[in-house]
Backbone as ProteinMPNN parsed JSONL, in Angstrom:
{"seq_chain_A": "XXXXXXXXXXXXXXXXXXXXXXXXXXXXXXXXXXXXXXXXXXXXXXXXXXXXXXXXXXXXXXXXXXXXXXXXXXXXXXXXXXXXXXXXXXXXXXXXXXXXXXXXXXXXXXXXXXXXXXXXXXXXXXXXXXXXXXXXXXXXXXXXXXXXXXX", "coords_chain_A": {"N_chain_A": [[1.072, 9.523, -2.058], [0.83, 5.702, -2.668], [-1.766, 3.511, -1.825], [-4.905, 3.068, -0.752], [-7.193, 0.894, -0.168], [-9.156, 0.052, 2.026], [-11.702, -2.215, 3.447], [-13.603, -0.977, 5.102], [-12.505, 2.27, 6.525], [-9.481, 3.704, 6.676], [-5.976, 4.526, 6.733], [-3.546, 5.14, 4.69], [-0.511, 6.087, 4.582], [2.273, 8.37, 3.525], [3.181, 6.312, 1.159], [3.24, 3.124, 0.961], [0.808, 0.028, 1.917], [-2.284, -0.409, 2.247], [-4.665, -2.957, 3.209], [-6.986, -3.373, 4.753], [-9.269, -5.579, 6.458], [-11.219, -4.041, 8.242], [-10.703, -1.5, 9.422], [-7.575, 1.069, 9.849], [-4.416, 1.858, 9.929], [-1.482, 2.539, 7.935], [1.712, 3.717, 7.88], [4.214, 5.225, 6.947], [5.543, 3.451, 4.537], [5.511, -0.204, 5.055], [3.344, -2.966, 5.645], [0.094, -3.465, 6.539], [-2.201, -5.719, 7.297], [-4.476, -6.645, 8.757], [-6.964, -8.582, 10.875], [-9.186, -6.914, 11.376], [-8.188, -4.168, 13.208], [-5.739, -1.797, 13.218], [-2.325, -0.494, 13.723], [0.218, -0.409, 11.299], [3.423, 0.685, 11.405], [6.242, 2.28, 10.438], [7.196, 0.371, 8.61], [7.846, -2.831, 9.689], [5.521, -5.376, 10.355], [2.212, -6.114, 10.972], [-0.281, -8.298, 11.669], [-2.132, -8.805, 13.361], [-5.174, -10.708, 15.639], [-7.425, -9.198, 15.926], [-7.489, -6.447, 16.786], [-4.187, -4.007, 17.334], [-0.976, -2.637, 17.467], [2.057, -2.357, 15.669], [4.519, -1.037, 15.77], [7.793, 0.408, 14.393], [9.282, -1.61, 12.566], [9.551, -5.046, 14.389], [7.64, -7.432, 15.463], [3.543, -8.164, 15.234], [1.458, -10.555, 16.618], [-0.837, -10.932, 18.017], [-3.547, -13.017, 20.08], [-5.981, -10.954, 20.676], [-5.281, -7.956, 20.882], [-2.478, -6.135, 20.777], [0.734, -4.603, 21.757], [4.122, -4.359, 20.546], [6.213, -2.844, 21.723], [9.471, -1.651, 20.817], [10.947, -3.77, 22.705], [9.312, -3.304, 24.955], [6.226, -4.25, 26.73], [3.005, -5.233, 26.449], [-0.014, -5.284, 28.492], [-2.849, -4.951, 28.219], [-6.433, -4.833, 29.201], [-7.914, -5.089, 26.569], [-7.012, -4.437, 23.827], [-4.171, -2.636, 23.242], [-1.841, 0.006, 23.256], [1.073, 0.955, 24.344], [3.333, 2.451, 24.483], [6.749, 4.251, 25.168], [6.501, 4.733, 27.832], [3.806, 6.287, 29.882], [0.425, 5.088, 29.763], [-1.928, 3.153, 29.26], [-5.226, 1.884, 28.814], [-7.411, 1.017, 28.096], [-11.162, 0.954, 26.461], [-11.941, -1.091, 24.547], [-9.762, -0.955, 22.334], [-6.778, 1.022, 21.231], [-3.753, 3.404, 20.966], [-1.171, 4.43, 23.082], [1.049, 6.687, 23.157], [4.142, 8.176, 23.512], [4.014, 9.205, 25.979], [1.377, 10.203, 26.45], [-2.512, 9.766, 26.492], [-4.804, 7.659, 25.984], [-7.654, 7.281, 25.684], [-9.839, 5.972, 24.415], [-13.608, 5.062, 22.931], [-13.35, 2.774, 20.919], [-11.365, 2.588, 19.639], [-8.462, 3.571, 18.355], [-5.339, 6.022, 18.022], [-3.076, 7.725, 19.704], [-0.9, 9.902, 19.43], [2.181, 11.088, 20.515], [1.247, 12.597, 22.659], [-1.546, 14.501, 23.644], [-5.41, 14.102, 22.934], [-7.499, 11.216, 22.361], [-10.568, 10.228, 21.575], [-12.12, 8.972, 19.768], [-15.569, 7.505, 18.357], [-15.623, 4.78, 17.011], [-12.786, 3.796, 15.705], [-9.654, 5.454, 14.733], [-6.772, 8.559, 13.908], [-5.025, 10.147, 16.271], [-2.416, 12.316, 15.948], [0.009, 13.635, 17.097], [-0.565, 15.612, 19.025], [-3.98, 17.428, 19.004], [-7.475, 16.315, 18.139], [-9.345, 13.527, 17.423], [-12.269, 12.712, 16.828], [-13.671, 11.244, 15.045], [-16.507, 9.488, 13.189], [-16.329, 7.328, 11.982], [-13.925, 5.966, 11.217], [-10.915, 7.553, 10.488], [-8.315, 9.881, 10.266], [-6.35, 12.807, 11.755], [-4.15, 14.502, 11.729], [-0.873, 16.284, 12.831], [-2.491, 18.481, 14.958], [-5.657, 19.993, 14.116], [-8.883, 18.967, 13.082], [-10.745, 15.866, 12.777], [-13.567, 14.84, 11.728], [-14.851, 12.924, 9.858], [-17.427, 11.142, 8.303], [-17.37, 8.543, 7.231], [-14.474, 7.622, 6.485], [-11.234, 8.951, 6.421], [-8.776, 11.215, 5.61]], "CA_chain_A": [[1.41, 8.304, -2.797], [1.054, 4.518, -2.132], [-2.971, 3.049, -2.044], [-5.79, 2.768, 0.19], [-8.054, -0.153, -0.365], [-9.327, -1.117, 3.022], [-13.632, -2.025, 3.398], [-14.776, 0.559, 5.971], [-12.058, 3.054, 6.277], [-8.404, 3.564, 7.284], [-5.517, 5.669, 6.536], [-2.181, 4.828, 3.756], [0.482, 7.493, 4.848], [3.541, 8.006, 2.979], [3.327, 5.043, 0.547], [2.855, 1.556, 1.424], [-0.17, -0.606, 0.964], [-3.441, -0.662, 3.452], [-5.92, -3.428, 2.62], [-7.528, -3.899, 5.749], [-10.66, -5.617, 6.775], [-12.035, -3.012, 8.509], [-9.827, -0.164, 9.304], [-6.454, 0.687, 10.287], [-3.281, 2.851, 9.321], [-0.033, 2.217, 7.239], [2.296, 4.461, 7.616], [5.671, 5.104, 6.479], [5.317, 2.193, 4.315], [5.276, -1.228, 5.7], [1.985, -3.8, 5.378], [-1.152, -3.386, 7.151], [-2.912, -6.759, 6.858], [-4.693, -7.225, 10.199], [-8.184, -8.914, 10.376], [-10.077, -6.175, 11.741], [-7.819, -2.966, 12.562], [-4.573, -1.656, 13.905], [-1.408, 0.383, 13.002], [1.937, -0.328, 10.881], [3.868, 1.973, 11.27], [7.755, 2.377, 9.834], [7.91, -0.785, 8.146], [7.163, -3.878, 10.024], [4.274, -6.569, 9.554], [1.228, -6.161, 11.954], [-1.156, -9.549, 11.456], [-3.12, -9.516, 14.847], [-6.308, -11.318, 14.575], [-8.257, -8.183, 16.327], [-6.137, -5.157, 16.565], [-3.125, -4.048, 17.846], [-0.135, -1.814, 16.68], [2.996, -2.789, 15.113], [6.102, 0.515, 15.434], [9.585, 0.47, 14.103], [9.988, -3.689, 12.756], [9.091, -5.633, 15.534], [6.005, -8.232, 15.203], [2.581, -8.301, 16.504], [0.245, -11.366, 16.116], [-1.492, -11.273, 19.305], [-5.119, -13.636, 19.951], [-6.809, -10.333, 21.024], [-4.635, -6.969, 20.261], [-1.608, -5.171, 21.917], [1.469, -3.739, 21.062], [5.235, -5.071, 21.391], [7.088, -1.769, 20.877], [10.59, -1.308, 21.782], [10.729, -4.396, 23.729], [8.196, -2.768, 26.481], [5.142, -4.983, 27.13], [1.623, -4.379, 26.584], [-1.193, -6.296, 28.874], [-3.807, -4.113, 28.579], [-7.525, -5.76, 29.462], [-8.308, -6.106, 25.584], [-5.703, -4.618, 23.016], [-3.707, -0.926, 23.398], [-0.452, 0.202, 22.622], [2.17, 1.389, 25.545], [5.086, 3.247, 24.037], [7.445, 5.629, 25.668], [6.147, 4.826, 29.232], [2.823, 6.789, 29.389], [-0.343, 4.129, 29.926], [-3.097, 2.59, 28.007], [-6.519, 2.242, 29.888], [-8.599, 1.632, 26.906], [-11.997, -0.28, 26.933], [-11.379, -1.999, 23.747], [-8.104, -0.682, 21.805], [-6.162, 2.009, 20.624], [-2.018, 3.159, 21.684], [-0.953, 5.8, 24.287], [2.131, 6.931, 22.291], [4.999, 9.308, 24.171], [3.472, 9.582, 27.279], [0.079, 10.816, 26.074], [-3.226, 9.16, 27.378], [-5.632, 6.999, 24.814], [-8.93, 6.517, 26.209], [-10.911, 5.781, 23.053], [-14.204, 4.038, 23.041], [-13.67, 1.219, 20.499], [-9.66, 1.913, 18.786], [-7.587, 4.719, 17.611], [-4.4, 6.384, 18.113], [-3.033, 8.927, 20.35], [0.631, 9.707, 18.994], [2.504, 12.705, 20.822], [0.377, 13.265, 23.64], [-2.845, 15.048, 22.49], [-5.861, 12.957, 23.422], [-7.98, 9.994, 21.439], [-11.631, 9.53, 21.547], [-12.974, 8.605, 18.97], [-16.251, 6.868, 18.332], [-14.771, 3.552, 16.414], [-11.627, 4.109, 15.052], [-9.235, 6.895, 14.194], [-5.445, 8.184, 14.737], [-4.823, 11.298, 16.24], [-1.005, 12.795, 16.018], [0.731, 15.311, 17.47], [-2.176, 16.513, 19.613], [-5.028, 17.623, 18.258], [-8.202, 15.78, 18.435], [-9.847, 12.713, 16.383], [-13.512, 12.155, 17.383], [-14.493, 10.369, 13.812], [-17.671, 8.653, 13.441], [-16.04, 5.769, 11.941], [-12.402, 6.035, 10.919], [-9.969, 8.636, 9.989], [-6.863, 10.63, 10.603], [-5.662, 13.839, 12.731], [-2.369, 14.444, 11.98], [-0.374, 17.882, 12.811], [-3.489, 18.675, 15.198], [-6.647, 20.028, 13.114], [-9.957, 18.242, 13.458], [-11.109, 15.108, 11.84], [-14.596, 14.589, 12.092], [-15.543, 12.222, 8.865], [-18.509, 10.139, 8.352], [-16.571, 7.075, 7.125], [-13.679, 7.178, 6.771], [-10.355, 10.217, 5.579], [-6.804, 11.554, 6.028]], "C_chain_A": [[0.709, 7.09, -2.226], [-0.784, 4.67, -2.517], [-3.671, 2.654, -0.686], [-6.955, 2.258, -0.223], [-8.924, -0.664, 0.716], [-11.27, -0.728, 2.771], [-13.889, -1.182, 3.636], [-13.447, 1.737, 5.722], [-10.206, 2.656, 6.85], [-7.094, 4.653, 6.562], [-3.727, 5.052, 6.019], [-1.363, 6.399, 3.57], [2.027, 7.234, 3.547], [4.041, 6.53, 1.99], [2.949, 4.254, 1.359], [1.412, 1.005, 0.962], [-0.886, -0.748, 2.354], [-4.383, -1.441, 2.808], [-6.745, -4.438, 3.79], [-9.079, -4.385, 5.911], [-11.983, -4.647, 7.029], [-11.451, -1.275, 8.841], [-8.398, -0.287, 10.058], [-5.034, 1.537, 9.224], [-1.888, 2.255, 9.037], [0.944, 3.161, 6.999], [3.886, 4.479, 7.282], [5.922, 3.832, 5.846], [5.232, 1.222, 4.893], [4.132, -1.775, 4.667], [1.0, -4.18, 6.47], [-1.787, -4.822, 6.607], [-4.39, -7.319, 8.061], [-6.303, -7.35, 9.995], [-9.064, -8.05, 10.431], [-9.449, -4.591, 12.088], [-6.635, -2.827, 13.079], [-3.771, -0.852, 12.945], [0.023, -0.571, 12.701], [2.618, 0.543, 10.409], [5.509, 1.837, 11.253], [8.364, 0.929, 9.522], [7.028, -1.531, 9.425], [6.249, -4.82, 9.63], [3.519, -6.571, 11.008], [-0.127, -7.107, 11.479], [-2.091, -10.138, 12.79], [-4.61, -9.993, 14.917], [-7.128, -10.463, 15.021], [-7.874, -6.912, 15.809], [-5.2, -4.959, 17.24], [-1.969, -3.029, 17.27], [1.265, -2.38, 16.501], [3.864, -1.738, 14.826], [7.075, -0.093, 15.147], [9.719, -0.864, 14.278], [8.963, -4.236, 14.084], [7.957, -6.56, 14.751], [5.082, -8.255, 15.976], [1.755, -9.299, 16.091], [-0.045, -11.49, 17.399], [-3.19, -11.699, 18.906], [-6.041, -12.066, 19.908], [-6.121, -9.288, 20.173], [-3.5, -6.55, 20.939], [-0.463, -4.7, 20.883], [2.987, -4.464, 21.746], [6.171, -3.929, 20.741], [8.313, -1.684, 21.799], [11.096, -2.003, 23.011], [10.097, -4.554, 25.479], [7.517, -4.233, 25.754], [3.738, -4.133, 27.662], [0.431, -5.548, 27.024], [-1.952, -6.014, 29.126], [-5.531, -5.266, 28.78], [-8.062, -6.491, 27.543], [-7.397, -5.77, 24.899], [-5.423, -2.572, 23.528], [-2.696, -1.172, 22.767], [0.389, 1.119, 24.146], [3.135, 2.037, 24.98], [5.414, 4.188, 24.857], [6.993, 5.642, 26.881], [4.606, 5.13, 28.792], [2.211, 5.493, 29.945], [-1.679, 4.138, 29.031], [-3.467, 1.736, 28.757], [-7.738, 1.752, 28.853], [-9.717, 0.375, 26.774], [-11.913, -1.13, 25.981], [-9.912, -1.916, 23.171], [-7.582, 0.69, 21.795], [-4.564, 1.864, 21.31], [-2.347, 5.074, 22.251], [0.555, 5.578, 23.532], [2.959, 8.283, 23.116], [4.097, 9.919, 25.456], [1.735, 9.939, 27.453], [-0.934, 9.943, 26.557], [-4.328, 9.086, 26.174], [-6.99, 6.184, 25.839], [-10.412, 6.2, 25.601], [-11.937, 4.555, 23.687], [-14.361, 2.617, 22.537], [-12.093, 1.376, 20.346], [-9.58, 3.517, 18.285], [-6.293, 5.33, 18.151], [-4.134, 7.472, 18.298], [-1.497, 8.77, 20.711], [0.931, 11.104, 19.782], [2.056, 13.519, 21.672], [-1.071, 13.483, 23.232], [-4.026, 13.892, 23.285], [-6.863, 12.161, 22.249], [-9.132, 9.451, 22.055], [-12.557, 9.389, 21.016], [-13.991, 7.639, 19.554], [-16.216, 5.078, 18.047], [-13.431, 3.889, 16.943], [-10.738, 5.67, 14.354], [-7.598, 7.174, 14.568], [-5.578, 9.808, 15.254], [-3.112, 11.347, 16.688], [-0.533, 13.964, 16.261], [-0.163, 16.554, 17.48], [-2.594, 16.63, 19.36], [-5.962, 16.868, 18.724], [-8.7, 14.886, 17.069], [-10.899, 12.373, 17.318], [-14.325, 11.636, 16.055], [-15.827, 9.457, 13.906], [-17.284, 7.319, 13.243], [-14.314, 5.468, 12.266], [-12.059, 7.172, 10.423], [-8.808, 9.138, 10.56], [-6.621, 12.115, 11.048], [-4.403, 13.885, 12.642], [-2.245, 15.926, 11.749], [-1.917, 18.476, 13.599], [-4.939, 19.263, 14.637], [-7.609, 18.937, 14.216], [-10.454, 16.951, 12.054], [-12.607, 14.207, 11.893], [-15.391, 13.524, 10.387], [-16.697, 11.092, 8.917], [-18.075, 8.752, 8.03], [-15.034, 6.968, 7.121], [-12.402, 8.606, 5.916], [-9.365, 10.181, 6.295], [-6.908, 13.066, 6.438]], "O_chain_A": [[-0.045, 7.326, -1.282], [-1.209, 5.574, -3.237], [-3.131, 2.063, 0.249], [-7.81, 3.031, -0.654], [-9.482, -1.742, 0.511], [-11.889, 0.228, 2.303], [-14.388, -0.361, 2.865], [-13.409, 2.128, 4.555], [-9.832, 1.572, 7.298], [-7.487, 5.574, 5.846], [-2.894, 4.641, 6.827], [-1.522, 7.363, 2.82], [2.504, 6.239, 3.001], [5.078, 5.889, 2.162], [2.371, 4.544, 2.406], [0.877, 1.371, -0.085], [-0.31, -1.103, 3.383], [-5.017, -0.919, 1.891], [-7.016, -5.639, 3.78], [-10.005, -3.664, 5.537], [-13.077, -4.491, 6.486], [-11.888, -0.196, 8.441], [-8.026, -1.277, 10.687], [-4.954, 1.634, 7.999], [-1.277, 1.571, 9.857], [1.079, 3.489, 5.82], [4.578, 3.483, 7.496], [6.528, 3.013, 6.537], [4.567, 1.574, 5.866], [3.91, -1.419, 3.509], [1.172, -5.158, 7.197], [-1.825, -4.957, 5.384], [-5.064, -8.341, 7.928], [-6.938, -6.596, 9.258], [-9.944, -8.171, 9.579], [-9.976, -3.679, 11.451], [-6.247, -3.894, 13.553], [-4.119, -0.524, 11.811], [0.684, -1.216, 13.515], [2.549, 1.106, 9.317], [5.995, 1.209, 12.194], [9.423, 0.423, 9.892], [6.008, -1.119, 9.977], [6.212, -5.078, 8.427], [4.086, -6.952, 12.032], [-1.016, -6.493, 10.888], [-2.532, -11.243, 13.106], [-5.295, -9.5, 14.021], [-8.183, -10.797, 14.48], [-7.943, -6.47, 14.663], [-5.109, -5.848, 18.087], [-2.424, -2.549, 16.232], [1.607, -3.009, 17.502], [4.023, -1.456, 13.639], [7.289, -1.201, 15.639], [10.049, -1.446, 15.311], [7.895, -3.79, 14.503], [7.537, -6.346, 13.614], [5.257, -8.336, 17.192], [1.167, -9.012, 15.049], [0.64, -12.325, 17.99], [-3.911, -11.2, 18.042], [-6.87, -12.037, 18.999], [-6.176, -9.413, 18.95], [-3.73, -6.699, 22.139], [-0.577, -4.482, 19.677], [3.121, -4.933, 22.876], [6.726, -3.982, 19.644], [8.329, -1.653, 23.029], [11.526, -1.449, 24.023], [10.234, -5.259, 26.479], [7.905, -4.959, 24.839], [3.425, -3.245, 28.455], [0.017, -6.437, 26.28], [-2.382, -6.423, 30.204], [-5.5, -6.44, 28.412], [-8.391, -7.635, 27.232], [-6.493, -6.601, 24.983], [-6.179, -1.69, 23.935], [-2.455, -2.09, 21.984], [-0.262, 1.97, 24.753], [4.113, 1.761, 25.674], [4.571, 4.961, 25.314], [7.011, 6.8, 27.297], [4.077, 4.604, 27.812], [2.964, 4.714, 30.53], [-2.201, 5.008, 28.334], [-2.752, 0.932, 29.355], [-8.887, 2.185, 28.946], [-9.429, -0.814, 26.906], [-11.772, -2.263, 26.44], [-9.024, -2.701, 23.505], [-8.164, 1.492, 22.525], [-4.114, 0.885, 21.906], [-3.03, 6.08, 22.059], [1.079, 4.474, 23.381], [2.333, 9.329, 23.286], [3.673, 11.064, 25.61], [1.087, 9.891, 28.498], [-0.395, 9.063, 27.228], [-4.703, 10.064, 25.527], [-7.151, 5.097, 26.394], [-11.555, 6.183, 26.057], [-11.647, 3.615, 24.427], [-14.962, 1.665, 23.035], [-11.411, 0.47, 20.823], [-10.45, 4.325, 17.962], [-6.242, 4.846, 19.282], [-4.554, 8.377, 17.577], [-0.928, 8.101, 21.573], [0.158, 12.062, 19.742], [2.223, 14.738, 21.704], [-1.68, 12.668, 22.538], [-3.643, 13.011, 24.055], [-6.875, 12.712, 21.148], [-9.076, 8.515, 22.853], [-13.703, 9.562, 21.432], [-13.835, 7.038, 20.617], [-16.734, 4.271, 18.819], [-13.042, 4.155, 18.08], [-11.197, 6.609, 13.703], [-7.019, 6.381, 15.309], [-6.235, 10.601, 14.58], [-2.617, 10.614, 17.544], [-0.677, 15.054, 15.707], [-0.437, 17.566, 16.836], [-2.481, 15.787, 18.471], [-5.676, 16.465, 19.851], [-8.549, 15.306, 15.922], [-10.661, 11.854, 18.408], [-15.556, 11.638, 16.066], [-15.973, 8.727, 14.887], [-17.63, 6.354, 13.925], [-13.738, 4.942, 13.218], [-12.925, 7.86, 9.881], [-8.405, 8.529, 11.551], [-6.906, 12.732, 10.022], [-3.615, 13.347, 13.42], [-2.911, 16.659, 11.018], [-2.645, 19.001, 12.756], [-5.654, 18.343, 15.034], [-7.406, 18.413, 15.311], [-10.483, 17.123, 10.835], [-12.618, 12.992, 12.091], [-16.575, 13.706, 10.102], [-16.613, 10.187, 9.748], [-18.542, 7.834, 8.704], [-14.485, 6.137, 7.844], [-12.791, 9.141, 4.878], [-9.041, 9.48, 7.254], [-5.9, 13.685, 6.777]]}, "name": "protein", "num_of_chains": 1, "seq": "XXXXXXXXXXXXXXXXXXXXXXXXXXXXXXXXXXXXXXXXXXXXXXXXXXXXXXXXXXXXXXXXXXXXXXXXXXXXXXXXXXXXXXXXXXXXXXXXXXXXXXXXXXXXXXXXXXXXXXXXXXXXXXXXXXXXXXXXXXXXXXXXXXXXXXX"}
């Protein structure tokens, strides 16, 4: 269901609306709006002017990117995501999600452990691997190797 509109690529889960700049995932409805990429994920509003991730409500407008999940704190060097303990290391973005370890080169998502290194952008969930050229999605482990951008 739901619509995926964004420029380069990104990934509209379960309804909701993705119309991102450049890439970036909407899941479980919510609104993805963010200038350049990041995740909303179960509702919320994620508006960070880089990237950043936005879980369960909460708000994120951070200058650079990060993540304010679950009243943790995320001060990573440029933007990550921290949830569930675990750490986020990452040279530009992505989230370390349930302990798991996100050491992507530009942004993507590493939900459930599993690991995350993509080229750009990408999510990977519940292990598996996402090494995308640009953007895309890994969910239920599988491989997601797309040239621009898929689910």
């Amino acid at each position: 269901g739901g619509q995926a509109q964004p420029a380069s690529g990104g990934s509209n889960l379960f309804g909701g609306q993705a119309q991102l700049a450049s890439g970036g995932s909407n899941l479980f409805g919510g609104q993805a709006q963010p200038a350049s990429s990041g995740s909303n994920l179960f509702g919320g509003q994620a508006q960070p002017a880089s990237s950043g991730s936005n879980l369960f409500g909460g708000q994120a407008q951070l200058a650079s990117s990060g993540s304010n999940h679950f009243e943790g704190q995320a001060q990573p060097a440029s933007s990550g995501s921290n949830l569930f303990g675990g750490q986020a290391q990452l040279a530009s973005s992505g989230s370390n999600l349930f302990e798991g370890q996100a050491q992507p080169a530009s942004s993507g998502s590493n939900l459930f452990g599993g690991q995350a290194q993509p080229t750009s952008s990408g999510s990977n969930l519940f292990g598996g691997q996402a090494q995308p050229a640009s953007s895309g999605s890994n969910l239920f482990g599988g491989q997601a190797q797309p040239a621009s951008s898929g689910s």
